[in-house]
C-alpha positions in Angstrom: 21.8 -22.7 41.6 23.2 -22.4 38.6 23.3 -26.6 37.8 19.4 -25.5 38.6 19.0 -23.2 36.1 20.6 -25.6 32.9 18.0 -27.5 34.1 15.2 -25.8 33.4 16.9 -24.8 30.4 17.1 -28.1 28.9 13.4 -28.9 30.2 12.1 -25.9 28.5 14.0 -27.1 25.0 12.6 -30.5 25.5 8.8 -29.0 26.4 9.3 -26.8 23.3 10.0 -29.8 21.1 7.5 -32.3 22.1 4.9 -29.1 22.3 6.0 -28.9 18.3 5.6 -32.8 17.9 2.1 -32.6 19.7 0.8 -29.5 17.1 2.0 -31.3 14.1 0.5 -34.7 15.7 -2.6 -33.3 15.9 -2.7 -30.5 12.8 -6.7 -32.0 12.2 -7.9 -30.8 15.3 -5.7 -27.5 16.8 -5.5 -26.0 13.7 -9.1 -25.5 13.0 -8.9 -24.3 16.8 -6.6 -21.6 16.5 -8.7 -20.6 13.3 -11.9 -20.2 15.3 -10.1 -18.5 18.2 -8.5 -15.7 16.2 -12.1 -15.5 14.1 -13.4 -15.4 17.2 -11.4 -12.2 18.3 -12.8 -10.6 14.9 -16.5 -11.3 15.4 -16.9 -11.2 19.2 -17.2 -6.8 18.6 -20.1 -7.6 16.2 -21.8 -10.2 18.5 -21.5 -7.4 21.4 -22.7 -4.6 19.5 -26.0 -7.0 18.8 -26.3 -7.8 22.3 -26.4 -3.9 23.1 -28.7 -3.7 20.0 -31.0 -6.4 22.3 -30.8 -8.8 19.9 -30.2 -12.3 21.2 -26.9 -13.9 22.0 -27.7 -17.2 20.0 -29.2 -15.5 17.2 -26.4 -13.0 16.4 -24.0 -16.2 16.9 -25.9 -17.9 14.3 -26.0 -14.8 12.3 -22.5 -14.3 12.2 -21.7 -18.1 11.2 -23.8 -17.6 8.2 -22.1 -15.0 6.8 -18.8 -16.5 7.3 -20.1 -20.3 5.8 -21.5 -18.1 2.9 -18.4 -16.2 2.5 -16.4 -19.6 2.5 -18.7 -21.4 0.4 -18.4 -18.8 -2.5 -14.9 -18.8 -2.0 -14.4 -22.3 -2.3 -16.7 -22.4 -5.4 -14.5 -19.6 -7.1 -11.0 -20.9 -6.5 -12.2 -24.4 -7.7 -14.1 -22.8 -11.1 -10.7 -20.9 -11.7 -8.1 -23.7 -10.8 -10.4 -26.0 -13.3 -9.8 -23.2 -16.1 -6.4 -22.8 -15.9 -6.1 -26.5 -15.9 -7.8 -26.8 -19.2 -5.7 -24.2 -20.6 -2.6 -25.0 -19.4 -1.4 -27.2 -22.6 -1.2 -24.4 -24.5 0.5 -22.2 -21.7 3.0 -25.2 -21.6 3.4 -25.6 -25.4 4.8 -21.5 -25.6 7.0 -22.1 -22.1 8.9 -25.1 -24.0 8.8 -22.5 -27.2 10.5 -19.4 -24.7 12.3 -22.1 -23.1 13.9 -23.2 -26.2 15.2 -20.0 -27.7 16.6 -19.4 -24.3 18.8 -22.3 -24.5 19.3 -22.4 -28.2 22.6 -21.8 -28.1 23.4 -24.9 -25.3 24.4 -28.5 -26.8 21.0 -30.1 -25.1 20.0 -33.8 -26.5 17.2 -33.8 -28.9 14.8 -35.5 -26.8 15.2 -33.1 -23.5 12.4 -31.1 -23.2 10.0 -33.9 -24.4 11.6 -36.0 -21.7 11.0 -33.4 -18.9 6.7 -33.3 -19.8 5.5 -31.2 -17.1 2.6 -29.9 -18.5 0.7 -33.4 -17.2 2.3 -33.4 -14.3 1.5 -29.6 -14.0 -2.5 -30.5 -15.2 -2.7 -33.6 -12.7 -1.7 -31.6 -10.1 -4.2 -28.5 -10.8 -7.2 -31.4 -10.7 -5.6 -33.1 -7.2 -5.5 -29.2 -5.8 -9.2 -28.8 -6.9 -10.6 -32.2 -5.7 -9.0 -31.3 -2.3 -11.3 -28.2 -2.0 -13.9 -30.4 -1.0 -11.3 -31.9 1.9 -11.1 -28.3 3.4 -15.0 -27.5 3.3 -14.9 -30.8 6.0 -12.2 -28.2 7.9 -14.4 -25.5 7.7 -17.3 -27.2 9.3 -14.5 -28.5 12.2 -13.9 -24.0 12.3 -17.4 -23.0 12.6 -18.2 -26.1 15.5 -15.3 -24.5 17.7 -16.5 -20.8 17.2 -19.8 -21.1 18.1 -18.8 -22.6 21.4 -16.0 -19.6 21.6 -18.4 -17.2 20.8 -21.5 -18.8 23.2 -19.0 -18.8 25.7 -17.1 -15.4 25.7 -19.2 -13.0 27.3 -18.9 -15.0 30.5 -15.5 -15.7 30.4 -14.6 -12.5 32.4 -16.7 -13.5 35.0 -15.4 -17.0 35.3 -12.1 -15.3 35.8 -13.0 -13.2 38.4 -14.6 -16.1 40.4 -11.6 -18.7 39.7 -8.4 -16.1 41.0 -7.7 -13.9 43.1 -8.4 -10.1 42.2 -5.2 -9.1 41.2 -4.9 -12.4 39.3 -7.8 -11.6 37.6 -7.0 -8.3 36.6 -4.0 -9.4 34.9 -5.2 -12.1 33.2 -8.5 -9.6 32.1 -5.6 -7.7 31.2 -3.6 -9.9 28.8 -7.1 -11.5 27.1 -8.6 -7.7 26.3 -4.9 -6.5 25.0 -5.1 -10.0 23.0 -8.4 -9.3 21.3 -7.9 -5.3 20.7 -4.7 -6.3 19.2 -5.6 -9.0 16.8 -8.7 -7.6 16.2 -7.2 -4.1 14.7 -4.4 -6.2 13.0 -6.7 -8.6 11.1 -9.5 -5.5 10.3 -6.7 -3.7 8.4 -4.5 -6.4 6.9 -8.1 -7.2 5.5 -8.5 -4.3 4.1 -5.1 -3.7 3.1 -5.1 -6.8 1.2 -8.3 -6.3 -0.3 -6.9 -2.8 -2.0 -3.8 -4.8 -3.3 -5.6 -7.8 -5.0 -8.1 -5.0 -6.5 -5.2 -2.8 -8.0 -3.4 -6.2 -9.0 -6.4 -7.3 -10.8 -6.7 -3.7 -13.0 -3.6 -3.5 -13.2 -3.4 -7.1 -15.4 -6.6 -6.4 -16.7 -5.0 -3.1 -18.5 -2.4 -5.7 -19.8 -4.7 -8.2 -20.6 -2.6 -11.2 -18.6 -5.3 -13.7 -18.7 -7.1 -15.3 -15.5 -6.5 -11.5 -14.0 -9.4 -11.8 -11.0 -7.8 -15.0 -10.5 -4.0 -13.6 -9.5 -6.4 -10.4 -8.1 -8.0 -12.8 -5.6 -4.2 -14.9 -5.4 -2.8 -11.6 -4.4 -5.4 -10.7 -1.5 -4.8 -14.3 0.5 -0.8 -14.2 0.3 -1.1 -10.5 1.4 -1.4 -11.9 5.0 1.6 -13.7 4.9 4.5 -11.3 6.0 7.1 -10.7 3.6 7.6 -13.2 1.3 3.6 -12.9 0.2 3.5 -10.6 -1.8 6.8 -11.8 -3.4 5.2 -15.3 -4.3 1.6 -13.5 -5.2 3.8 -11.2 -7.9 6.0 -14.0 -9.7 3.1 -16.5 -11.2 1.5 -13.8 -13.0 4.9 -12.3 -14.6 5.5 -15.7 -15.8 2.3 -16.1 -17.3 2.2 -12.6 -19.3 6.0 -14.1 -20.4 4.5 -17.4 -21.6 1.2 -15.8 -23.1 2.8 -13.1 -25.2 5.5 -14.7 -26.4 8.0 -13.1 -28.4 6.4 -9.8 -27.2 7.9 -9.4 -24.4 6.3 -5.6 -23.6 3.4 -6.9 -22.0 5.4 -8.9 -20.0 7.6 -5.8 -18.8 4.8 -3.5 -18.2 2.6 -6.1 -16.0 6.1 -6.1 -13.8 6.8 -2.6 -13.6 3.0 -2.0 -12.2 3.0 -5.3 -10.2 6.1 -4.4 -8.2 5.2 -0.7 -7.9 1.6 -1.8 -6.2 3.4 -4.1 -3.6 6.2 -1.3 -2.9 3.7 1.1 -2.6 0.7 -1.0 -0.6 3.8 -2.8 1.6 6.0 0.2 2.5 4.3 3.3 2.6 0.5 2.7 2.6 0.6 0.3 4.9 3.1 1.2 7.7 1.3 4.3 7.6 -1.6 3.3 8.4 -0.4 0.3 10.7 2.3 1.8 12.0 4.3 0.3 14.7 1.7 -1.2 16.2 2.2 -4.7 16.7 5.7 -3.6 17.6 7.2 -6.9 16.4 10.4 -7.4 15.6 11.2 -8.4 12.0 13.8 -11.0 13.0 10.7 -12.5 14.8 8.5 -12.4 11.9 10.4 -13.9 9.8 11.5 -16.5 12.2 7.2 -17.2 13.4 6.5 -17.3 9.5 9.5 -20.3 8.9 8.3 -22.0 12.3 4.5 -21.6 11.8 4.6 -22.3 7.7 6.7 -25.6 8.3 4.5 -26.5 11.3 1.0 -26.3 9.2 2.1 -25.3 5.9 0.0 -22.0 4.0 -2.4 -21.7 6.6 0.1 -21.6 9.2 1.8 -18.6 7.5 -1.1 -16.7 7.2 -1.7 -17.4 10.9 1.9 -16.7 12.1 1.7 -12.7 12.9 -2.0 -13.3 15.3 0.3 -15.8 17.0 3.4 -14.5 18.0 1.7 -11.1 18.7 -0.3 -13.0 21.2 3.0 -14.6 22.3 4.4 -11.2 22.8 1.5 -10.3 24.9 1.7 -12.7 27.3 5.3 -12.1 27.7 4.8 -8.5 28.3 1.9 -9.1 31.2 4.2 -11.5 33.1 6.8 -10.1 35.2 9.2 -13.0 34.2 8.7 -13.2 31.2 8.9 -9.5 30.4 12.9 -9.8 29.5 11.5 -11.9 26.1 9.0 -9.4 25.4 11.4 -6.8 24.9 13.6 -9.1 22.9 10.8 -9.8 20.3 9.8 -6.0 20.0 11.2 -3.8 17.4 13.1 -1.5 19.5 11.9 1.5 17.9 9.8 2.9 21.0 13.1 1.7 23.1 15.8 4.0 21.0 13.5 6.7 21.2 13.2 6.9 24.8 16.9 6.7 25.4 17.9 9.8 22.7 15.6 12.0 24.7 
């Protein structure tokens, strides 16, 4: 029994890693999958409410894909106006970071050729133009996105029924069970990290605006996306504009001081007391997971696949807690508060 058991031990490891090899394989196709999926867990309440509304399935469908290829077509359109803007001013940014770079290090015996060796400023500009031509590469994604949630969405008001006629009915109900707890979940979790994310790029933006840190919409917008990615987002959304008040107002380094003080005092305020407040415990997730989905996920797809790491291993935990044997993992990736509390009573 037990030789059995390090058997499907070592199976599991090797399904695990050929699973991995398989969804970095084929990044093209699941990845624009699991994009429409979870989108498809935010939209499927407002294609309901139009059904009950006796508006038509297709046409809220198509409805709802318009706004979100509007919404990702401006976006696009932005982001490339503003990455070609700070590419054209990025010489000068460069020319003052070699200047604060230089009275940093004045005192160091550095050859008198080494910082025009180093030229990063055209490496720095030829990058900015190969990030905006690339733009164009994820519109082609976006049309992949929108192909798999219309199906999603054209098929999910019968997918309940399909379950009921494919198991048994206690099969059914737990499978119901595990798809409805999925979509309440992920819906609530994306609806107000939206909206949590949306109130931190705003204040982010005044708040460089009042220091007059140039391309401020542009770190406001910056600030919004890496929101979604758990910990370290708001970490990397709050160092590019600190170095750029730095570079911009050098020798004064006020500027520079106050755009940290309020930059760090909106993401302690937005990430540990607005936020859990109004979150709460509710994905019950433990950190250790987090963190560990976030490395997994952002190695596995890069950006995208941070932003996408919570939705997932929530799901995951879902699963785990509607299975009876796999209930042991579920605990394991929970964040034990609800658990310490029901043992002190």
């Amino acid at each position: 029994m037990d030789r059995f058991k390090v058997i499907i031990v070592l199976v599991s490891i090797l399904a695990l890693v050929a699973s991995g090899v398989v969804l970095k394989a084929a990044k093209g196709v699941i990845l624009p999958f699991v994009i429409a999926l979870l989108l498809s867990y935010m939209f499927g309440p407002l294609v309901r409410y139009t059904e009950k509304k006796k508006i038509p399935n297709f046409v809220a469908i198509l409805l709802v894909l318009a706004i979100f290829t509007g919404f990702c077509y401006l976006g696009v359109i932005f982001i490339n106006t503003r990455i070609t803007a700070f590419a054209q001013a990025s010489p000068r940014y460069y020319d003052q970071l070699i200047q604060l770079a230089k009275s940093f290090t004045s005192s160091v015996p550095l050859p008198p050729d080494f910082w025009s060796d180093i030229n990063w400023g055209e490496r720095l500009g030829r990058y900015l133009l190969s990030l905006s031509g690339s733009l164009v590469s994820l519109l082609s994604n976006v049309v992949l996105v929108l192909i798999f949630l219309f199906f999603l969405l054209s098929g999910a008001p019968y997918f309940k029924y399909k379950i009921r006629k494919a198991f048994s009915e206690d099969n059914a109900r737990t499978i119901g069970t595990i798809t409805e707890s999925i979509s309440i979940e992920i819906s609530r979790y994306l609806t107000m990290q939206f909206f949590i994310s949306l109130v931190t790029g705003v204040l982010v933006w005044l708040a460089l605006t009042v220091t007059k840190v140039d391309f401020a919409i542009t770190w406001g917008v910056f600030a919004f996306i890496l929101n979604f990615i758990p910990t370290i987002g708001s970490i990397l959304a709050t160092i590019p504009p600190i170095l750029l008040a730095l570079v911009q107002f050098y020798p004064d380094f006020g500027p520079a001081v106050l755009a940290t003080i309020l930059l760090f005092s909106i993401q302690q305020i937005m990430g540990n007391i607005i936020s859990p407040k109004i979150m709460g415990d509710e994905l019950n997730l433990s950190p250790t997971v987090i963190l560990l989905s976030l490395l997994f996920w952002g190695w596995l797809w890069g950006v995208v696949g941070a932003l996408l790491s919570v939705p997932i291993v929530s799901a995951m935990k879902i699963v785990c807690e509607n299975v009876s044997s796999l209930h042991v993992v579920s605990v394991m990736m929970g964040s034990g508060k609800s658990y310490r509390k029901e043992f002190e009573k």
